[in-house]
PyMOL Python script that loads the backbone (N, CA, C, O; Angstrom):
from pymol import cmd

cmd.read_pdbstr("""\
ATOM      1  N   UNK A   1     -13.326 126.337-100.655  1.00  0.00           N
ATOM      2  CA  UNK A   1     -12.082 125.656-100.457  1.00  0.00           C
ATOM      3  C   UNK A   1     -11.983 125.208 -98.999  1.00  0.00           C
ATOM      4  O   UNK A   1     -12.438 125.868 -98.065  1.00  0.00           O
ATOM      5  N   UNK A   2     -11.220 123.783 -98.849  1.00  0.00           N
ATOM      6  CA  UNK A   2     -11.247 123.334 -97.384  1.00  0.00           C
ATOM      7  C   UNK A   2     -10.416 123.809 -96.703  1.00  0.00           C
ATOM      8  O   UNK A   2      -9.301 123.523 -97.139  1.00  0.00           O
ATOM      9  N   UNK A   3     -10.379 124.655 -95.467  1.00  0.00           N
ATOM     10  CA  UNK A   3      -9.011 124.963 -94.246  1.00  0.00           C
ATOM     11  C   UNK A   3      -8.239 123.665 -94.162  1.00  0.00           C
ATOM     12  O   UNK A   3      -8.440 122.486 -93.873  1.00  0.00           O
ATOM     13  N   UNK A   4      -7.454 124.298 -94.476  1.00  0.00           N
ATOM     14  CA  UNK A   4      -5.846 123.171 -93.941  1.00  0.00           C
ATOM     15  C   UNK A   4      -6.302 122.735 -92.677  1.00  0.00           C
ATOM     16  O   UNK A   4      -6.942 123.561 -92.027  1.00  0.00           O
ATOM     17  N   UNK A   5      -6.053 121.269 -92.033  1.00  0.00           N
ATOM     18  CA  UNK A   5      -5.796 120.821 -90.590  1.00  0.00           C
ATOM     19  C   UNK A   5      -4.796 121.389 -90.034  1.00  0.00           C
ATOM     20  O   UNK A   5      -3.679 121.289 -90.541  1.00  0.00           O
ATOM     21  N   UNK A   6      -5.033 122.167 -88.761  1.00  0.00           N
ATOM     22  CA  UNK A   6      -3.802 122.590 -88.371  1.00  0.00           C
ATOM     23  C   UNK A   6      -3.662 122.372 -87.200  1.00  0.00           C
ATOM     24  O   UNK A   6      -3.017 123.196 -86.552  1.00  0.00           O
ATOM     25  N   UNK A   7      -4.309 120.991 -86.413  1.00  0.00           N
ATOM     26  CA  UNK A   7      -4.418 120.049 -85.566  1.00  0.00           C
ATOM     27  C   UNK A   7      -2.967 119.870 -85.254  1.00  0.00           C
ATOM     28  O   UNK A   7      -2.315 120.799 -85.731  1.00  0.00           O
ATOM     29  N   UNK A   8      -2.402 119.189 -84.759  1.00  0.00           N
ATOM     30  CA  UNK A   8      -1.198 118.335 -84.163  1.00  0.00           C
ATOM     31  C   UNK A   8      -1.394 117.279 -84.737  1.00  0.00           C
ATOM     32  O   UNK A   8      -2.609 117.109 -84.845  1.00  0.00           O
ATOM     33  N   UNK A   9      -0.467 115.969 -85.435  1.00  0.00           N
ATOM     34  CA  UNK A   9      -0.945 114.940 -86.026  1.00  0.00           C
ATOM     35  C   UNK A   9      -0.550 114.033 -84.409  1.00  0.00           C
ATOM     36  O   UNK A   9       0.361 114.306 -83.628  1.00  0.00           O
ATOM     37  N   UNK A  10      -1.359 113.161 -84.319  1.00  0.00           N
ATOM     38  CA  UNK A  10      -1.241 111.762 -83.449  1.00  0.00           C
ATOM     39  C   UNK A  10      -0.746 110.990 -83.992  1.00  0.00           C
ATOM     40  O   UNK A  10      -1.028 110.744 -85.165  1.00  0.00           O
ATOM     41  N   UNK A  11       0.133 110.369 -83.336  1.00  0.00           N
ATOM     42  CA  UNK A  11       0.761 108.973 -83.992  1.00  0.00           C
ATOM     43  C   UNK A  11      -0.156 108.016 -84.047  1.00  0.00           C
ATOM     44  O   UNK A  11      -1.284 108.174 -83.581  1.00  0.00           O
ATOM     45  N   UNK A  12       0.218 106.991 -84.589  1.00  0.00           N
ATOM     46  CA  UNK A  12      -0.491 105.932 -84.931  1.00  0.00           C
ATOM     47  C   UNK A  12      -0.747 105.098 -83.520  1.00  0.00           C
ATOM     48  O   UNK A  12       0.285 105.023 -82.854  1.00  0.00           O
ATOM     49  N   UNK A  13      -1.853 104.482 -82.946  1.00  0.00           N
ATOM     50  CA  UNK A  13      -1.891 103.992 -81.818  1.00  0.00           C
ATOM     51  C   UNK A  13      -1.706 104.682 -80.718  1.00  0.00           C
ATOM     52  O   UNK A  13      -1.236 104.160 -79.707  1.00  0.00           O
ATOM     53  N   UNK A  14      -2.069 105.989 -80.790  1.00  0.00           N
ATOM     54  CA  UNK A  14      -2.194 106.785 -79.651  1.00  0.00           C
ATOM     55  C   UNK A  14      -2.876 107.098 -79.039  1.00  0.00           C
ATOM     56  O   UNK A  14      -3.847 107.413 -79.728  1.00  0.00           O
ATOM     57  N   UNK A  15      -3.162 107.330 -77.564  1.00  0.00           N
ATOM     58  CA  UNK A  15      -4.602 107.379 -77.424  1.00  0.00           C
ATOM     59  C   UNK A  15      -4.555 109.225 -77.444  1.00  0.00           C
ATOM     60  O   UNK A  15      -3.650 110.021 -77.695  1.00  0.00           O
ATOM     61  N   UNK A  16      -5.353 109.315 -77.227  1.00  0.00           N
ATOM     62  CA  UNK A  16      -5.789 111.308 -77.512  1.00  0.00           C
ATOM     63  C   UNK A  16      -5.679 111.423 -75.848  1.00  0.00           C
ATOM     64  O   UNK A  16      -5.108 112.389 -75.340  1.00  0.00           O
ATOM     65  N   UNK A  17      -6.078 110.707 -75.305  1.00  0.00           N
ATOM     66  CA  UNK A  17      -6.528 111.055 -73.701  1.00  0.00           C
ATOM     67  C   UNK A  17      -5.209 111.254 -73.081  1.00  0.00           C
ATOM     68  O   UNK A  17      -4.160 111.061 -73.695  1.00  0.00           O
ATOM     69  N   UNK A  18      -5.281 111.691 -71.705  1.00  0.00           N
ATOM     70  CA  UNK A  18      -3.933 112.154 -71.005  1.00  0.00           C
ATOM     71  C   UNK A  18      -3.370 110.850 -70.524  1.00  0.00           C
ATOM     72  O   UNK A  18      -4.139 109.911 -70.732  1.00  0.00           O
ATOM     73  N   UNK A  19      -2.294 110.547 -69.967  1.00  0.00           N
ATOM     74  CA  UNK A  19      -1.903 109.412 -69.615  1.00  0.00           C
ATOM     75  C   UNK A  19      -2.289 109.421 -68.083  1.00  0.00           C
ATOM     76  O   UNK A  19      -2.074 110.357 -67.314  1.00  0.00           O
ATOM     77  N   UNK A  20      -2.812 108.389 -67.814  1.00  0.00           N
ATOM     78  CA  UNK A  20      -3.245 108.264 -66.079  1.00  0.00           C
ATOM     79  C   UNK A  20      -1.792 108.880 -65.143  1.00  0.00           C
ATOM     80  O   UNK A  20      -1.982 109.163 -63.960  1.00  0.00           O
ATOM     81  N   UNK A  21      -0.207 109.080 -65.817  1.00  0.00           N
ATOM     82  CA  UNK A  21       0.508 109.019 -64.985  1.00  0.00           C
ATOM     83  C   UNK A  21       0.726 110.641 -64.450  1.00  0.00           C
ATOM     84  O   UNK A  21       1.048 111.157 -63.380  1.00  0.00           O
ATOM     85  N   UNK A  22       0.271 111.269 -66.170  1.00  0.00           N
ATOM     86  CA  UNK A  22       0.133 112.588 -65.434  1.00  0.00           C
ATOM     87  C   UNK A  22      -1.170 113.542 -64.943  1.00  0.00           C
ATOM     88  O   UNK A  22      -1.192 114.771 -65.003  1.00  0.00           O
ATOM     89  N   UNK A  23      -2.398 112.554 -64.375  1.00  0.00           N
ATOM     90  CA  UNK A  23      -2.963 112.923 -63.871  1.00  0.00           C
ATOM     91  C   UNK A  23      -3.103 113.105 -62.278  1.00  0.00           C
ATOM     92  O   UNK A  23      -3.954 113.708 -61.624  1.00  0.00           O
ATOM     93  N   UNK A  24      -1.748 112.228 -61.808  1.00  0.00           N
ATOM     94  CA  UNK A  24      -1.645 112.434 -60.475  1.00  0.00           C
ATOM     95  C   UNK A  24       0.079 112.381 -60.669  1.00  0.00           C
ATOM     96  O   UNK A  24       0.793 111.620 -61.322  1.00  0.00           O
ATOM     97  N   UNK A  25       0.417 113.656 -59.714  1.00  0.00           N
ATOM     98  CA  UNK A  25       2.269 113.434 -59.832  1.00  0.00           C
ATOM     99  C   UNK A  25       2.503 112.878 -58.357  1.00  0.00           C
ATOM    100  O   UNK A  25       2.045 113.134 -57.243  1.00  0.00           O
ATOM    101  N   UNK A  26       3.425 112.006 -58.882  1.00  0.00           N
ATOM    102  CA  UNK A  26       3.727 111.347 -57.999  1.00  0.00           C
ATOM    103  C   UNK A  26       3.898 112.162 -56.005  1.00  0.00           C
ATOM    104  O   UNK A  26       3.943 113.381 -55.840  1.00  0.00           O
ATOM    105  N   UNK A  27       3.959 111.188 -54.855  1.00  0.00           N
ATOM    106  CA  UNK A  27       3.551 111.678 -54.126  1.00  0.00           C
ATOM    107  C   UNK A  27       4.671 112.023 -52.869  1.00  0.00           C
ATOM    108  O   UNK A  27       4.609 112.673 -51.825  1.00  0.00           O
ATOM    109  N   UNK A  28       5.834 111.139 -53.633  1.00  0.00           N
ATOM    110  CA  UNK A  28       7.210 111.215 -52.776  1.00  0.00           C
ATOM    111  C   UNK A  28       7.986 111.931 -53.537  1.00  0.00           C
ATOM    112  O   UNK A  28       7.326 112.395 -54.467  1.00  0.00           O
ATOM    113  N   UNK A  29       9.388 112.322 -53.584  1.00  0.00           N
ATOM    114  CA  UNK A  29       9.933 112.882 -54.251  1.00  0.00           C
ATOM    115  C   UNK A  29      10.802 111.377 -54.917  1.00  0.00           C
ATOM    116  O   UNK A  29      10.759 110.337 -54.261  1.00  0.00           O
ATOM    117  N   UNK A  30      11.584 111.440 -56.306  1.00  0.00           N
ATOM    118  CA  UNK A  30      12.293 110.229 -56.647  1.00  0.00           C
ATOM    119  C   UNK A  30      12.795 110.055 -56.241  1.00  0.00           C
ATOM    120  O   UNK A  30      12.909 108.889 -55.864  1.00  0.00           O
ATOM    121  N   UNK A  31      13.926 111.334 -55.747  1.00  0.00           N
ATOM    122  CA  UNK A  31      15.583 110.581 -55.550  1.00  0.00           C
ATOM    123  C   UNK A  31      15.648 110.430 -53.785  1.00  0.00           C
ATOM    124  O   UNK A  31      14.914 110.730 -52.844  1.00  0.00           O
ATOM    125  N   UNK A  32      16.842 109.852 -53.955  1.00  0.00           N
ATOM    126  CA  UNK A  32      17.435 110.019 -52.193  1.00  0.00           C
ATOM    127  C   UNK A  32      17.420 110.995 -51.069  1.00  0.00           C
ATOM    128  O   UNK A  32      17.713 112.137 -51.423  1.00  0.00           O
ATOM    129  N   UNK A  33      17.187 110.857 -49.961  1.00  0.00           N
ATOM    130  CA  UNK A  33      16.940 111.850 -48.961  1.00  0.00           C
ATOM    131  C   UNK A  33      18.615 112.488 -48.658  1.00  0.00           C
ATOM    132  O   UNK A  33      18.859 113.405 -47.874  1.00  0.00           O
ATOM    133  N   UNK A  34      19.430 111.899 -49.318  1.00  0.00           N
ATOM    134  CA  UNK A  34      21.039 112.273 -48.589  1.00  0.00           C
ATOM    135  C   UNK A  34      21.254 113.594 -50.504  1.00  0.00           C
ATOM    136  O   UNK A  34      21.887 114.649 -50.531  1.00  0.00           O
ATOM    137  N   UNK A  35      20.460 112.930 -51.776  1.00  0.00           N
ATOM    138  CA  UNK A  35      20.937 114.350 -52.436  1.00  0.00           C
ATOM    139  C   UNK A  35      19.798 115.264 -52.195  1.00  0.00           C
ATOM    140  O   UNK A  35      20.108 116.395 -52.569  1.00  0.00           O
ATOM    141  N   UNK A  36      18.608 115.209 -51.718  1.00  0.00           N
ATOM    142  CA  UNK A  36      18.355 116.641 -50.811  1.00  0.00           C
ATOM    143  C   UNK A  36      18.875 117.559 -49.912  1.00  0.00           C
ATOM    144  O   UNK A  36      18.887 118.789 -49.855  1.00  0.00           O
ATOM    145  N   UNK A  37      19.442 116.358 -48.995  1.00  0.00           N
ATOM    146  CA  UNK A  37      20.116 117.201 -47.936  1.00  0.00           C
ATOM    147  C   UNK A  37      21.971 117.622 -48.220  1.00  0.00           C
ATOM    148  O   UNK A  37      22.746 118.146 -47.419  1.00  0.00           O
ATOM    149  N   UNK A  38      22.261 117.113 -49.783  1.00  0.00           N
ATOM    150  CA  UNK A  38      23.072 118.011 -49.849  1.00  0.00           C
ATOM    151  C   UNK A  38      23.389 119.268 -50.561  1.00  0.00           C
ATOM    152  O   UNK A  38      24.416 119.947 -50.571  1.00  0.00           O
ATOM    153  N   UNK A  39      22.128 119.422 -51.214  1.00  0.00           N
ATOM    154  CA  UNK A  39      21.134 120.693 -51.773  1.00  0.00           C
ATOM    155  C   UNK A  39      21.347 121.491 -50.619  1.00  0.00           C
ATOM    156  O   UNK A  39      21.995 122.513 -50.396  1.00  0.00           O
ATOM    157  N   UNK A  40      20.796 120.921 -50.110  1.00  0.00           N
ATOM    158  CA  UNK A  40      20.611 122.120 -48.371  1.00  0.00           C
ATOM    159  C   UNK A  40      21.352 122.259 -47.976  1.00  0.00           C
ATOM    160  O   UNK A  40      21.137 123.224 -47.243  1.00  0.00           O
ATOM    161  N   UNK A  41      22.619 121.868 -47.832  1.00  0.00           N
ATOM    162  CA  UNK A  41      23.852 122.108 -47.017  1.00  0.00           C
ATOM    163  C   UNK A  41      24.287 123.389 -48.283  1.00  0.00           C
ATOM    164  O   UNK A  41      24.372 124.576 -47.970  1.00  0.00           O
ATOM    165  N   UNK A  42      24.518 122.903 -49.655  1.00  0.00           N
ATOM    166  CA  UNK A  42      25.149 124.278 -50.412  1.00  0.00           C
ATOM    167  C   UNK A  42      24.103 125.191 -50.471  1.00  0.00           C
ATOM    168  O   UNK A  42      24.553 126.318 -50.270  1.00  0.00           O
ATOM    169  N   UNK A  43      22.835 125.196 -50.671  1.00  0.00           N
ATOM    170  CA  UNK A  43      21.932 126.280 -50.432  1.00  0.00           C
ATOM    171  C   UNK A  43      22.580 127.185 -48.795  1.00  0.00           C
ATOM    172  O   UNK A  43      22.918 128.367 -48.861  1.00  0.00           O
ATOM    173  N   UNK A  44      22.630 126.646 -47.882  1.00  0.00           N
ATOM    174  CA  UNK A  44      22.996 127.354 -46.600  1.00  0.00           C
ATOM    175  C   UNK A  44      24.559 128.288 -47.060  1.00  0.00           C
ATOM    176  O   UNK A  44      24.852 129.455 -46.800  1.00  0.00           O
ATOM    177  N   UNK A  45      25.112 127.543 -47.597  1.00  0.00           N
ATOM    178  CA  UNK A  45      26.715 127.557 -47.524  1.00  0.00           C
ATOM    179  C   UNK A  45      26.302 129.086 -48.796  1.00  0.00           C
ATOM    180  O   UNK A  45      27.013 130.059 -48.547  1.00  0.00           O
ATOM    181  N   UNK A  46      25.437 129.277 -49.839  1.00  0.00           N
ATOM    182  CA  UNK A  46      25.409 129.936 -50.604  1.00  0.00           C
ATOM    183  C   UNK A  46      24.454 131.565 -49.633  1.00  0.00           C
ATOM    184  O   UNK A  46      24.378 132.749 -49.961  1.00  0.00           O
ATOM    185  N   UNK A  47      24.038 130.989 -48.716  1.00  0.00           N
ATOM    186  CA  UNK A  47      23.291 132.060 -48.055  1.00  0.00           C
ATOM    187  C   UNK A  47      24.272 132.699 -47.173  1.00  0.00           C
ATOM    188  O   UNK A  47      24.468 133.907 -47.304  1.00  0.00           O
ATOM    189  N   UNK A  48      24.888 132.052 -46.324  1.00  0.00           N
ATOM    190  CA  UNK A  48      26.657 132.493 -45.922  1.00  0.00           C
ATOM    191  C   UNK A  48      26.731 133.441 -46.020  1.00  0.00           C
ATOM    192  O   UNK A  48      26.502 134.444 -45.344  1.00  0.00           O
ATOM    193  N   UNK A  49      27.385 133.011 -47.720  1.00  0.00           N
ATOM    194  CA  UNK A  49      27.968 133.743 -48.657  1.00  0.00           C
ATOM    195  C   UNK A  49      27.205 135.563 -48.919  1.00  0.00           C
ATOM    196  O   UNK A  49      27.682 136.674 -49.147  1.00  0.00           O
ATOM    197  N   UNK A  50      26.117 135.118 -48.761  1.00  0.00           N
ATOM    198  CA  UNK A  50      24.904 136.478 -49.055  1.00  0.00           C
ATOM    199  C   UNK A  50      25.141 137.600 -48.668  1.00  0.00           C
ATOM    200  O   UNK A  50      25.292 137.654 -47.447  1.00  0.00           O
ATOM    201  N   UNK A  51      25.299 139.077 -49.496  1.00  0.00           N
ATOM    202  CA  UNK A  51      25.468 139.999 -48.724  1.00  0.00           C
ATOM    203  C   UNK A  51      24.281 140.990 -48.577  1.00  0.00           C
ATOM    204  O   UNK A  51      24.385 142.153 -48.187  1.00  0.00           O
ATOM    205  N   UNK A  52      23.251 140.421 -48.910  1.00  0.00           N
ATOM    206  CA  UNK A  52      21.811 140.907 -48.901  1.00  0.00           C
ATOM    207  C   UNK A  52      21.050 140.511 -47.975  1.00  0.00           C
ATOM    208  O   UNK A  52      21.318 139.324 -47.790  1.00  0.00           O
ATOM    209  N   UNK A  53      20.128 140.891 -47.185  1.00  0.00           N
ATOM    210  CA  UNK A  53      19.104 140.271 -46.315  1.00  0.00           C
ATOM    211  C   UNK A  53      18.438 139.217 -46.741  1.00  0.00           C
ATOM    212  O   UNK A  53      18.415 138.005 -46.527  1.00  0.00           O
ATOM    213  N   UNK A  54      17.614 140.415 -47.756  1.00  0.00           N
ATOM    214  CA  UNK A  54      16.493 139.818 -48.817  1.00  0.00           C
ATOM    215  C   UNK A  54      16.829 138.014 -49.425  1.00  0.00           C
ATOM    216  O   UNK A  54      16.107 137.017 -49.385  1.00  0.00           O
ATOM    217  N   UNK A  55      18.352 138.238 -49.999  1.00  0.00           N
ATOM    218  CA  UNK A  55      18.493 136.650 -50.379  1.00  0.00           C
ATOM    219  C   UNK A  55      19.414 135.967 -49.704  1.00  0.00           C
ATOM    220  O   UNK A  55      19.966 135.083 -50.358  1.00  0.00           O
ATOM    221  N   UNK A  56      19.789 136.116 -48.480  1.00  0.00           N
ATOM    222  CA  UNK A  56      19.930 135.497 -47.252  1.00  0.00           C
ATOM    223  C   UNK A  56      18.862 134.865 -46.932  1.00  0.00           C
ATOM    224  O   UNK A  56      19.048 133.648 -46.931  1.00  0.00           O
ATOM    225  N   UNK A  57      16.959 135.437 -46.433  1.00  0.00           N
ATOM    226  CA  UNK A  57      16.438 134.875 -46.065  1.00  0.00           C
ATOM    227  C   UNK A  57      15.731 134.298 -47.239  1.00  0.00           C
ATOM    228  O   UNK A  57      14.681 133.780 -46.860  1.00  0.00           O
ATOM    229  N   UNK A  58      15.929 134.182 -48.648  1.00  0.00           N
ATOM    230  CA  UNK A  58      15.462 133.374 -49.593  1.00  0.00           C
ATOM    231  C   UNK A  58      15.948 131.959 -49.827  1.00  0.00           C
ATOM    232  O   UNK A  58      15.416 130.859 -49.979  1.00  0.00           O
ATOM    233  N   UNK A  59      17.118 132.419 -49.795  1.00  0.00           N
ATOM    234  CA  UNK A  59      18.202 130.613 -49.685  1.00  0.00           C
ATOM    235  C   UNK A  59      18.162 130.210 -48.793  1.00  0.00           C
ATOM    236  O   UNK A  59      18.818 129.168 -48.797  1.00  0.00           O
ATOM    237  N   UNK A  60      17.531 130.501 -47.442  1.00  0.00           N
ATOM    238  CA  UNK A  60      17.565 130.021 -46.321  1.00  0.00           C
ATOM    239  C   UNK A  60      15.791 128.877 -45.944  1.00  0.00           C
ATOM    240  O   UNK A  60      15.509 127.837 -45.348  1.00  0.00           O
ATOM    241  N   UNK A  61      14.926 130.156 -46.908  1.00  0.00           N
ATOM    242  CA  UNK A  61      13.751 128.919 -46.918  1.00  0.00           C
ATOM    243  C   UNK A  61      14.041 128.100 -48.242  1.00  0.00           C
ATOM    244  O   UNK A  61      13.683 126.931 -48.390  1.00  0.00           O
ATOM    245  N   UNK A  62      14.565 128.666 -48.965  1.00  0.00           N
ATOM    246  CA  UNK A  62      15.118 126.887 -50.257  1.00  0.00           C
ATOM    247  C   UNK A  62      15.651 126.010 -49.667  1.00  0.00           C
ATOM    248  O   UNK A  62      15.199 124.908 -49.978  1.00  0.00           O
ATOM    249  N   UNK A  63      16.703 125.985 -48.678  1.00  0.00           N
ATOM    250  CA  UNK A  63      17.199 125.266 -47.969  1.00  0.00           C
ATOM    251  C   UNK A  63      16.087 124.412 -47.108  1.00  0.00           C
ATOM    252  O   UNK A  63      15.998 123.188 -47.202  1.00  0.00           O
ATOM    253  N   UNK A  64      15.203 125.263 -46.206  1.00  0.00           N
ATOM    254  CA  UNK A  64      14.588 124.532 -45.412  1.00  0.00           C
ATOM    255  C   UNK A  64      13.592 123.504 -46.559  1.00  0.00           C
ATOM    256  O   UNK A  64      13.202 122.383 -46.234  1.00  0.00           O
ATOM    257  N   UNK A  65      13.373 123.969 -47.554  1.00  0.00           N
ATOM    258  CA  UNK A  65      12.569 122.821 -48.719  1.00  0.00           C
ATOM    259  C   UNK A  65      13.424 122.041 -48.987  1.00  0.00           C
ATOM    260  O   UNK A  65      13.145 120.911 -48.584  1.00  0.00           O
ATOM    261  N   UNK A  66      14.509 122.130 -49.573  1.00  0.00           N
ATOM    262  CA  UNK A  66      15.328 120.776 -49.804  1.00  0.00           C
ATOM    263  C   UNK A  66      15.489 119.687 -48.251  1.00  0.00           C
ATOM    264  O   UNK A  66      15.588 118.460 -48.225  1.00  0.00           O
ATOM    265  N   UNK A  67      15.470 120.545 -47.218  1.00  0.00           N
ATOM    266  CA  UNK A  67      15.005 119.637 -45.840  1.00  0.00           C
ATOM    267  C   UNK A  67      13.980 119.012 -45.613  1.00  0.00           C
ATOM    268  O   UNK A  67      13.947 117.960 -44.975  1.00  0.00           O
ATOM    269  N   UNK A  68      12.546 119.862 -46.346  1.00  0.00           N
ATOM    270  CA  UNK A  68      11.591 119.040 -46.017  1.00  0.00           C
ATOM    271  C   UNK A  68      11.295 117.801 -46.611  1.00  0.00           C
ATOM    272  O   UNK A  68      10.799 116.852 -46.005  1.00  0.00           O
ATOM    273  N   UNK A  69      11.691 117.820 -48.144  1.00  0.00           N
ATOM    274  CA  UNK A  69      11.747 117.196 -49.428  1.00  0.00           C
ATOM    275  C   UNK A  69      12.482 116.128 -48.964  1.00  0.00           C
ATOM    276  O   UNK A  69      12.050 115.038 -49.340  1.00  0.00           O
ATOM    277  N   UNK A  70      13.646 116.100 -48.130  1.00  0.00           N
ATOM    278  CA  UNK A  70      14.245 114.655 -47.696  1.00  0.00           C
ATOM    279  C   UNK A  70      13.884 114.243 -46.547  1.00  0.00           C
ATOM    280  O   UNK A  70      14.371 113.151 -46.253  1.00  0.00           O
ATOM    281  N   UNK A  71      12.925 114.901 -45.455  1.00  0.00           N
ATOM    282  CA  UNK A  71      12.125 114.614 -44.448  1.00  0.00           C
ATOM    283  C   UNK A  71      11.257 113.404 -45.492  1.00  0.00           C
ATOM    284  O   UNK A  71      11.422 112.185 -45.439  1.00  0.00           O
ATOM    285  N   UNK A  72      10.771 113.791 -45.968  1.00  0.00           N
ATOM    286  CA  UNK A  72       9.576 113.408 -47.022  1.00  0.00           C
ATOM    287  C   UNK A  72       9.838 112.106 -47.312  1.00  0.00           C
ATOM    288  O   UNK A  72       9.119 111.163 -46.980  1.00  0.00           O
ATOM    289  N   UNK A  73      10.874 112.035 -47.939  1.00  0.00           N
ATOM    290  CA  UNK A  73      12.103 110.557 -48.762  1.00  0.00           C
ATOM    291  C   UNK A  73      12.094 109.646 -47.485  1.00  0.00           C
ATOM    292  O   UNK A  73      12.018 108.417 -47.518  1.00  0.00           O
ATOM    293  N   UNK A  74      12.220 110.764 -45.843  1.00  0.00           N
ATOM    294  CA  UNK A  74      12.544 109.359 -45.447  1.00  0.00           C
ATOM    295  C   UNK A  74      11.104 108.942 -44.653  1.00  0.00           C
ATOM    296  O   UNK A  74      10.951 107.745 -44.413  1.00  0.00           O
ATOM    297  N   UNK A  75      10.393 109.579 -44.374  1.00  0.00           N
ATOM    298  CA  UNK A  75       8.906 109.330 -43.836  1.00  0.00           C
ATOM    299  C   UNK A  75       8.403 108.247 -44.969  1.00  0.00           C
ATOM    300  O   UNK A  75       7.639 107.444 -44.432  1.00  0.00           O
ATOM    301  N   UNK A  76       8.628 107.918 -46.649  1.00  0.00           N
ATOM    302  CA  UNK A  76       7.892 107.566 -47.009  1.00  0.00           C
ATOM    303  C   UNK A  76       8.507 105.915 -47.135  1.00  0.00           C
ATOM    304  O   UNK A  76       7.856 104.967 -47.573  1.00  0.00           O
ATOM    305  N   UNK A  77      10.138 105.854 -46.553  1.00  0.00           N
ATOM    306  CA  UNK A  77      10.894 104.506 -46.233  1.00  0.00           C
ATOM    307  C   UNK A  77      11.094 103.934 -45.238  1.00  0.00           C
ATOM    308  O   UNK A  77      12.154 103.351 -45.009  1.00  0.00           O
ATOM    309  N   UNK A  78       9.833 103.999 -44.218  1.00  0.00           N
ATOM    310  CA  UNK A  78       9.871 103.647 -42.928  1.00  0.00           C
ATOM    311  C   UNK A  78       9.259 102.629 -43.739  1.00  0.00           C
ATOM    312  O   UNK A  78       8.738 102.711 -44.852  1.00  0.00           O
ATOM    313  N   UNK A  79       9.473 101.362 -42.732  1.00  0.00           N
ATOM    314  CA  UNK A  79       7.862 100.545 -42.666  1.00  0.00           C
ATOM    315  C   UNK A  79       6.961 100.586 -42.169  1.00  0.00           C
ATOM    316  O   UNK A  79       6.966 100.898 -40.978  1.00  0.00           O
ATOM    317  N   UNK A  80       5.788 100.299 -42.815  1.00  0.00           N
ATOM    318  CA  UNK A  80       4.835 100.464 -42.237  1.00  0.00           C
ATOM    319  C   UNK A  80       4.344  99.210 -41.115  1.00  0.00           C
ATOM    320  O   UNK A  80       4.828  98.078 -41.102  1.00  0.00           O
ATOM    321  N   UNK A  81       3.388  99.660 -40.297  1.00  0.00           N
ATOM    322  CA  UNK A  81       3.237  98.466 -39.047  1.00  0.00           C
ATOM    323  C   UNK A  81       1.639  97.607 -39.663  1.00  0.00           C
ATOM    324  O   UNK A  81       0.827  98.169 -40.399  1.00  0.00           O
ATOM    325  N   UNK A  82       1.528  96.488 -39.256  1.00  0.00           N
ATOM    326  CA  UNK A  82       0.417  95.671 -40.012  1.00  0.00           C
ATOM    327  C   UNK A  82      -0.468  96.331 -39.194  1.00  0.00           C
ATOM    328  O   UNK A  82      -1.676  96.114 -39.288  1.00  0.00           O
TER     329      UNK A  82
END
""", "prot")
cmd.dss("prot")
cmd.show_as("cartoon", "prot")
cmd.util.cbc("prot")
cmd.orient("prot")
């Protein structure tokens, strides 16, 4: 008797292969450098708040990532020089 396929079915016109887009993720972040940095302002404002060391200095490096992340946004909207 034959084993059932128990494959995943492909749609019709699909290719099997990965899509080129997720073989490289993108290299900027999408959004705006101003909703990073207002990530980081309530990340700080939530570390404040902290009555722990431990996640005082945890929200405090999330924070500094949502800083770098809009460093990032705006390094990648300069122009460039010919």
């Amino acid at each position: 008797m034959k084993e059932p396929d128990t494959r995943l079915p492909c749609l019709p016109g699909a290719d099997r292969a990965a899509p080129a887009a997720m073989d490289y993720p993108p290299t900027t972040p999408p959004l705006p450098a101003e909703y990073y940095r207002r990530h980081a302002e309530r990340i700080r404002q939530l570390a404040s708040e902290a009555t722990t060391a431990a996640v005082k200095d945890h929200l405090r490096a999330v924070a500094l990532q949502y800083e770098q992340l809009a460093e990032r946004v705006d390094n990648s909207m300069q122009p460039t020089d010919p």
